[in-house]
ROZALO-147613 format. One record per atom (N, C-alpha, C, CB): y, z, x. Coordinates in steps of 0.05 Angstrom, whole numbers, padded with zeros to 5 digits, always signed. Glycine has a CB too. Layout:
# ROZALO-147613
YZX ...
This chain:
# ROZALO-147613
+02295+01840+02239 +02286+01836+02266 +02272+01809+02268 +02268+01859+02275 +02276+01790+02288 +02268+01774+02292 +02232+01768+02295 +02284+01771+02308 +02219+01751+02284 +02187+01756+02283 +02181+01728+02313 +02169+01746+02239 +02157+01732+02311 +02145+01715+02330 +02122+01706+02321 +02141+01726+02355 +02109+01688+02328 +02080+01688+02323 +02063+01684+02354 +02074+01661+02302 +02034+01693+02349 +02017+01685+02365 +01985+01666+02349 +02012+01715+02381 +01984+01647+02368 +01957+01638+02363 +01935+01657+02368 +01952+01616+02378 +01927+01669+02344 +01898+01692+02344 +01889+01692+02313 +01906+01731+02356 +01867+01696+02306 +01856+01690+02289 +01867+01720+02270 +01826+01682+02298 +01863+01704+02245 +01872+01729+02222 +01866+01725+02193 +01904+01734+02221 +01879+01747+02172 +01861+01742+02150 +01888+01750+02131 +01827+01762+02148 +01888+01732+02109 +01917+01734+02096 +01909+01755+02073 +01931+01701+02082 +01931+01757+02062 +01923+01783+02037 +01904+01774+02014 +01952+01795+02020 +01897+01748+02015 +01887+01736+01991 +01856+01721+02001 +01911+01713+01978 +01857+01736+02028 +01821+01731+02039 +01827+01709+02053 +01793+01724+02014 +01836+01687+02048 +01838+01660+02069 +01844+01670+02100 +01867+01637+02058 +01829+01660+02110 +01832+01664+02148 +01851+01642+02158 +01797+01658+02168 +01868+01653+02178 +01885+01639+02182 +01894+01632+02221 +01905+01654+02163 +01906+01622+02227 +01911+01613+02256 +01928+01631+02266 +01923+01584+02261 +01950+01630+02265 +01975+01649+02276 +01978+01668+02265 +01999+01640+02276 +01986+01687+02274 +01982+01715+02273 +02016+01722+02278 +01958+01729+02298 +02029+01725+02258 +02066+01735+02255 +02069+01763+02265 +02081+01738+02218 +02095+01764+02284 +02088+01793+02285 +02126+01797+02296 +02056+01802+02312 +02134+01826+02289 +02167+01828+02305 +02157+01851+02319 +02199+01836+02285 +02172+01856+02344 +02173+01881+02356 +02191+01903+02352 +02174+01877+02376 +02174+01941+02347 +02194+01960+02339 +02202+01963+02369 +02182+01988+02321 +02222+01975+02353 +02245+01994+02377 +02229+02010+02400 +02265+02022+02358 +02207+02020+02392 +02192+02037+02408 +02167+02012+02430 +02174+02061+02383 +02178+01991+02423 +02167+01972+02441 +02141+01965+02426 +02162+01983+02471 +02126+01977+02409 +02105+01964+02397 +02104+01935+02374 +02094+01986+02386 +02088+01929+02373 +02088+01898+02352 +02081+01910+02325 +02061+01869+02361 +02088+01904+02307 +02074+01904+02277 +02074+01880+02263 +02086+01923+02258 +02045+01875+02257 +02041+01858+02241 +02059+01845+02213 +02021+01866+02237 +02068+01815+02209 +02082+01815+02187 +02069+01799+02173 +02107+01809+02190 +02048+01789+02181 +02041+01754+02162 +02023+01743+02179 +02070+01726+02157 +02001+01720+02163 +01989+01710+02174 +01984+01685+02173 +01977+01720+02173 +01991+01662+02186 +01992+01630+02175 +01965+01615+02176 +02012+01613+02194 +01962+01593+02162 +01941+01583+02161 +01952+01553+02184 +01931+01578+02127 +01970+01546+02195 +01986+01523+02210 +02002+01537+02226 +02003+01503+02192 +02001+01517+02242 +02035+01524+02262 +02048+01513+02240 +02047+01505+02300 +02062+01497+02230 +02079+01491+02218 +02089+01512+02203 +02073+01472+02206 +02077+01523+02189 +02076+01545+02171 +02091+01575+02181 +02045+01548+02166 +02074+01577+02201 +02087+01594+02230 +02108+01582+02230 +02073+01592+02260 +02114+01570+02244 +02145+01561+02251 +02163+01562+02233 +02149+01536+02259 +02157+01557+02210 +02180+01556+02181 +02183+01589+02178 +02163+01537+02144 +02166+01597+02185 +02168+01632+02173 +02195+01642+02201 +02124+01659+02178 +02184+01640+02222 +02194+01649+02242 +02226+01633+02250 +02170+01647+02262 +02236+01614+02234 +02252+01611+02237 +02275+01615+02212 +02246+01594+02248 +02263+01626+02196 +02269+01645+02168 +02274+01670+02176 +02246+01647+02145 +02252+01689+02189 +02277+01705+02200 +02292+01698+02217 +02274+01726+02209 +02288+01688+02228 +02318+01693+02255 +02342+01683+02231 +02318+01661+02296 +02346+01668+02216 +02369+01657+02198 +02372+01681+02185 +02365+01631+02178 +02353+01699+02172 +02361+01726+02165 +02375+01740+02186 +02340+01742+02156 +02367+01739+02208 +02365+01764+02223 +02395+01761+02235 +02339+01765+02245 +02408+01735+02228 +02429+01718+02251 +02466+01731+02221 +02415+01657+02256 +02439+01713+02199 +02461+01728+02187 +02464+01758+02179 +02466+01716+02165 +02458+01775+02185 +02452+01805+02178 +02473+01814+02202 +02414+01817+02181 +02462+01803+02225 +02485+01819+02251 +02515+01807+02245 +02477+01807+02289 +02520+01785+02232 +02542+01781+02232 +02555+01796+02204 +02545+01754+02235 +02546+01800+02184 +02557+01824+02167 +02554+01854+02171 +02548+01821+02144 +02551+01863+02194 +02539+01885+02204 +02558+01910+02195 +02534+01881+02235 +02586+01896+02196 +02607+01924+02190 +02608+01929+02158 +02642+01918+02202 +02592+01910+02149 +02590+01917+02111 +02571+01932+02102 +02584+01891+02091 +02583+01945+02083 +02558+01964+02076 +02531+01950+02068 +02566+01981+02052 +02510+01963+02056 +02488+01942+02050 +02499+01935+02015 +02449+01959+02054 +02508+01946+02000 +02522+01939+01975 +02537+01919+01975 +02536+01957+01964 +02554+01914+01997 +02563+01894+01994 +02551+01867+02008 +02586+01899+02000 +02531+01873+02028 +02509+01850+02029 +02496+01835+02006 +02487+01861+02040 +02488+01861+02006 +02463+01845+01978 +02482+01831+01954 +02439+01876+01957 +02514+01832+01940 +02534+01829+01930 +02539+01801+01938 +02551+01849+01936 +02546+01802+01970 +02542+01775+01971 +02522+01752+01969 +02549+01772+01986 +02495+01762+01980 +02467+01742+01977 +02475+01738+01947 +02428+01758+01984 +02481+01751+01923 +02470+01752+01906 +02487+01724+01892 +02469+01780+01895 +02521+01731+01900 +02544+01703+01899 +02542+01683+01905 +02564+01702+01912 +02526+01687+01926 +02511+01662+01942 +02497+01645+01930 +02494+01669+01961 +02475+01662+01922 +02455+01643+01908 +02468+01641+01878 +02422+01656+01908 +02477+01648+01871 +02493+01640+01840 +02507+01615+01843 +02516+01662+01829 +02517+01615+01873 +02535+01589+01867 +02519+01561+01884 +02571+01595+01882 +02498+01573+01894 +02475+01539+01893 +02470+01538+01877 +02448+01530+01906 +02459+01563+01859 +02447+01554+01832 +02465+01539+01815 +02437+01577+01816 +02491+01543+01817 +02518+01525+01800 +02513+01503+01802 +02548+01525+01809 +02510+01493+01839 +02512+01470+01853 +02488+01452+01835 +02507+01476+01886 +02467+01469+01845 +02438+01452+01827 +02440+01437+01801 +02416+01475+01817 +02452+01465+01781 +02456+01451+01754 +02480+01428+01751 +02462+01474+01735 +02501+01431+01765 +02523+01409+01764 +02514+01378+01775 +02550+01419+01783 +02486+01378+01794 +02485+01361+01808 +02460+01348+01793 +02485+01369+01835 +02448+01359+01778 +02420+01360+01762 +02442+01349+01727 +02400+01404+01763 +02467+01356+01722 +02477+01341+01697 +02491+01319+01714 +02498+01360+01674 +02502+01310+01726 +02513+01288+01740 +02494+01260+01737 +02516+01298+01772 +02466+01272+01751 +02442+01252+01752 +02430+01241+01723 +02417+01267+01768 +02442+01258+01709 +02425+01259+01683 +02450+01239+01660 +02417+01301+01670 +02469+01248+01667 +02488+01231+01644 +02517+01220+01660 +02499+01255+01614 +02512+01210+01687 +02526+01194+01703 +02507+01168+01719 +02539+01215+01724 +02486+01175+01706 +02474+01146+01721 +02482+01114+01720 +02449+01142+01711 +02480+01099+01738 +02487+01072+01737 +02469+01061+01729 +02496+01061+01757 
C-alpha cells in the first residue's frame, strides 16, 4: 500500500526525534503508522519506495507470491552480475 507522510513530530525506534511522520491507509479507512523521518528528503525517498513497490506488486498481481518473491530474487542476482562485470571492467580495462 502506498505510504504518505505528514509534517508532525515523532520518535524513531532508536530514540532520535524526528519531523515527518510516514503513514499508509487500512482498508477500514484508518492510518497506521510506518516510519519516522528525521528530513523531508528522507520522507520523500521512503514514500516514493513504496509506491515503486506498490506499482510493481499490482502489475504481477495474477502471480502467485512464490513466484514474486522468485522473481525479486532473479532480479537482484542479475544487478548483482551487472555490479560485478562492471566493477572487473573498471579494474582490468582501464585506459
Amino acid at each position: 500500500m502506498p505510504v504518505y507522510k505528514k509534517k508532525q513530530a515523532c520518535t524513531q525506534a532508536d530514540g532520535d526525534k524526528g519531523t515527518y511522520t510516514l503513514y499508509h491507509k487500512l482498508k477500514n479507512g484508518k492510518e497506521e503508522k510506518v516510519g519516522c523521518s528525521t528530513s523531508k528528503k528522507k520522507a520523500q525517498s521512503y514514500v516514493k519506495g513504496s509506491y515503486a513497490d506498490w506499482k510493481w506488486a499490482k502489475e504481477k498481481k495474477n502471480e502467485s507470491f512464490e513466484e514474486l518473491i522468485l522473481q525479486r530474487i532473479l532480479e537482484w542476482i542479475e544487478f548483482e552480475k551487472s555490479q560485478q562485470e562492471n566493477l572487473f571492467e573498471s579494474i582490468y580495462f582501464e585506459d
